[in-house]
N, C-alpha and C positions, 0 to 999 in steps of 0.2 A: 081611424081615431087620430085626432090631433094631440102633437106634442103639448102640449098641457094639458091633457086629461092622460097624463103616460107619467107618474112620479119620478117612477126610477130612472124612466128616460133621460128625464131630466138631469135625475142627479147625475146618471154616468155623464152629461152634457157638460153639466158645471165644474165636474173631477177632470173630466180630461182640460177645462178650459184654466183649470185652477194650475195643473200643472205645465202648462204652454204658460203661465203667468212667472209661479213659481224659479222654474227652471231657464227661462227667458236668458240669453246671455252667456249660458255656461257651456266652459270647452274644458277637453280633454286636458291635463297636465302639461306643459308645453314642451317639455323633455321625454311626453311616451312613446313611443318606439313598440313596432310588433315586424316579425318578420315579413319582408317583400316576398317572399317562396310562397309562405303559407297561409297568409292572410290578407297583402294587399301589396298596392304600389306607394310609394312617397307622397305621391298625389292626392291620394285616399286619406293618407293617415294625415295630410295638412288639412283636411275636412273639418275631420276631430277638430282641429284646431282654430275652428273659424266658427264662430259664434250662427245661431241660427238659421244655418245654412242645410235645408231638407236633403238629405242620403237618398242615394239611386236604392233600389228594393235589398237589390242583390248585397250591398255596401251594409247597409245597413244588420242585414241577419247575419254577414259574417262579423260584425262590431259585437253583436249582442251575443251570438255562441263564442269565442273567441275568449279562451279562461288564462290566457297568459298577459292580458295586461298589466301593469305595475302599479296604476292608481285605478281601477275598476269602478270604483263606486265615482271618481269623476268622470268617466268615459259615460256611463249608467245614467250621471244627471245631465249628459252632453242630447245624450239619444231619445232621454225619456220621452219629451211631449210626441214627440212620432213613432217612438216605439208601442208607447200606450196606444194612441191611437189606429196602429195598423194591428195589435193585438185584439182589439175589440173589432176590429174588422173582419177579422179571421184572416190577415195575409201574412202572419208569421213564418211560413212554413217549418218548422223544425223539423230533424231528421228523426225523430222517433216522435215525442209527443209535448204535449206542450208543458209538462213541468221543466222540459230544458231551457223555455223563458223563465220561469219562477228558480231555478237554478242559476242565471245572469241576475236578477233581484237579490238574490242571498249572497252572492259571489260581494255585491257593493255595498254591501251589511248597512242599508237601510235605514233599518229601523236603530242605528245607532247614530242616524244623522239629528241634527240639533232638529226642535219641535218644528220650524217655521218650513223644514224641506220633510221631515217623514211622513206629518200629519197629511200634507198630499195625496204620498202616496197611500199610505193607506185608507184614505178615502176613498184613491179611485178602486184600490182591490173593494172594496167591503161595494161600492158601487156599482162598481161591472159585479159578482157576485149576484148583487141582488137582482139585478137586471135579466141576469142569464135564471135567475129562477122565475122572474116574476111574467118575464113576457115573449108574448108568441113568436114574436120574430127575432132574437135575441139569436146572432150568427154564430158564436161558439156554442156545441151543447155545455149543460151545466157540468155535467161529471168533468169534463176538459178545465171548464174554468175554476171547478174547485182544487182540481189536484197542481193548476199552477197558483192557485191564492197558498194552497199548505207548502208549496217547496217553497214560493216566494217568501213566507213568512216561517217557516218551521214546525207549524203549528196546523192541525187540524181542527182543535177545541172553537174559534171566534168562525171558522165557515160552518160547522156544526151547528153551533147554537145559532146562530141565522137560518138556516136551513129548516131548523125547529120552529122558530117562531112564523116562517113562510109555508101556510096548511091547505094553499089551495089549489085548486085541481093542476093548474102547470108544476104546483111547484113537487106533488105528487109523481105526477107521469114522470118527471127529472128524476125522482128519486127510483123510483122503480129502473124507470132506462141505467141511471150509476148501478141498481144493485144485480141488476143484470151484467153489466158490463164487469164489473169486478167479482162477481163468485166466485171465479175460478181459480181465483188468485189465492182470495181469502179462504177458501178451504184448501189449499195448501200452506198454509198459516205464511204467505208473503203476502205481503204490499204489493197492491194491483200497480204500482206503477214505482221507478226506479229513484230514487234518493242521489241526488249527483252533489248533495254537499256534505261535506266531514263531518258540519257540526250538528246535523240534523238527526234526531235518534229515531230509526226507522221502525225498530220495533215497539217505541210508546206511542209512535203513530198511528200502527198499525191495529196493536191492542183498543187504542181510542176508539178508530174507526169501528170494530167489530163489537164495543161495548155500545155504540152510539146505536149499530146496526140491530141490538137484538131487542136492546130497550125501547128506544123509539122507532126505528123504521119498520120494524118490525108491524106494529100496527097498524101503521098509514099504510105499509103495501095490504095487509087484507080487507081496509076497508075502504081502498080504490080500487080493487079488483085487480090486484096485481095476479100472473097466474100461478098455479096451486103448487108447480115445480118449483118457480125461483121462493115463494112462502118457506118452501122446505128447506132449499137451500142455503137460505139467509137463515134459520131456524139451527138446521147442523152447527152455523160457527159457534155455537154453544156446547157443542158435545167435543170431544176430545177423544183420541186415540180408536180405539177398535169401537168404541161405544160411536162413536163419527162414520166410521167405513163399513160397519156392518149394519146400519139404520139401513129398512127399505126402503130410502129417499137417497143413500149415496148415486148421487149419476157417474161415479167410474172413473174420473177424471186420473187420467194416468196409470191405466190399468191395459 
């Protein structure tokens, strides 16, 4: 299939080139400073500081996990057109999973920059999103790329409701593989994945997600043939207390 019969391709195409436009130019604060022990040399940190200039891989991931800079959200617009783009590549690496990138996102509070620099980014989230739902060959699985779009943005409700309006068989299977991936979590009433920012309220995320899960995913999995255990599963985040752990559907988890 050719890149113009591929929508979404597109659009993530045009997101990430909107923000290599965007961000064109821009450096670190020219007074930031991070420690030589712990996160680099003098060398490195004048990088920051040099306009346009593409980060070796390794340089780069330690810029982006690295929560002690002093103007973040400028370091964040220094790295972005490369960070986005090796994110959608899948060569982030992070050391647990990848809301530790949507956690470097929130750290540079974003979405409080003036319209001409947010609108960007949040283009390219809502477009990687959609992408990782809509097509076959999309390198991050979807569950990965939603749980960095909700810590990037704080919010689970706008990848949700996309998720809804996308009903066809990939975007299906995606859902199934996320509700698999996360049961385990959710029926220990936590968050399948860790919340690394203060102002993020972990437990109205978590209530969202499981109201989102009973009301709508709940249908799409039995009428994709999702199997009859995780049905149940996703079914339990409904019941509560002993009415949850003595249903003959509990599978044990932590017993």
């Amino acid at each position: 299939m050719h890149l113009a019969d591929r929508p979404a391709r597109r659009r993530l195409s045009a997101a990430l080139d909107n923000l290599a436009v965007t961000f064109h130019g821009m450096t670190a604060h020219p007074d930031e400073h991070n420690c030589a022990c712990h996160w680099g040399s003098p060398e490195e940190l004048s990088l920051l500081k040099t306009p346009d200039v593409e980060l070796e891989p390794d340089l780069l991931r330690r810029t982006w996990q690295a929560i002690d800079w002093t103007d973040h959200a400028a370091v964040l617009r220094r790295i972005l057109p490369q960070f986005a783009a090796v994110l959608v590549a899948g060569r982030a690496e992070p050391l647990f999973g990848l809301e530790e990138a949507g956690y470097s996102f929130a750290r540079g509070r974003w979405q409080q920059w003036p319209d001409d620099h947010a609108g960007p980014v949040r283009e390219f989230l809502h477009a990687w999103w959609v992408q990782s739902l809509t097509e076959p060959d999309a390198i991050v699985p979807a569950h990965q790329v939603f749980v960095m779009c909700a810590e990037a943005s704080g919010t689970v409700g706008p990848w949700l409701a996309e998720w809804e309006k996308q009903t066809g068989y990939l975007s299906d299977r995606h859902l199934a593989e996320a509700a698999a991936e996360w049961e385990s979590e959710l029926l220990a009433d936590s968050l399948p994945w860790s919340v690394g920012w203060y102002e993020h309220d972990e437990e109205e995320m978590r209530a969202e997600l499981v109201a989102w899960l009973l009301d709508h995913a709940a249908v799409r999995l039995r009428e994709s043939g999702a199997s009859a255990d995780l049905q149940h599963r996703i079914r339990l985040l409904g019941l509560t207390g002993e009415d949850r752990w003595t249903d003959p559907h509990w599978p044990g988890y932590g017993c």
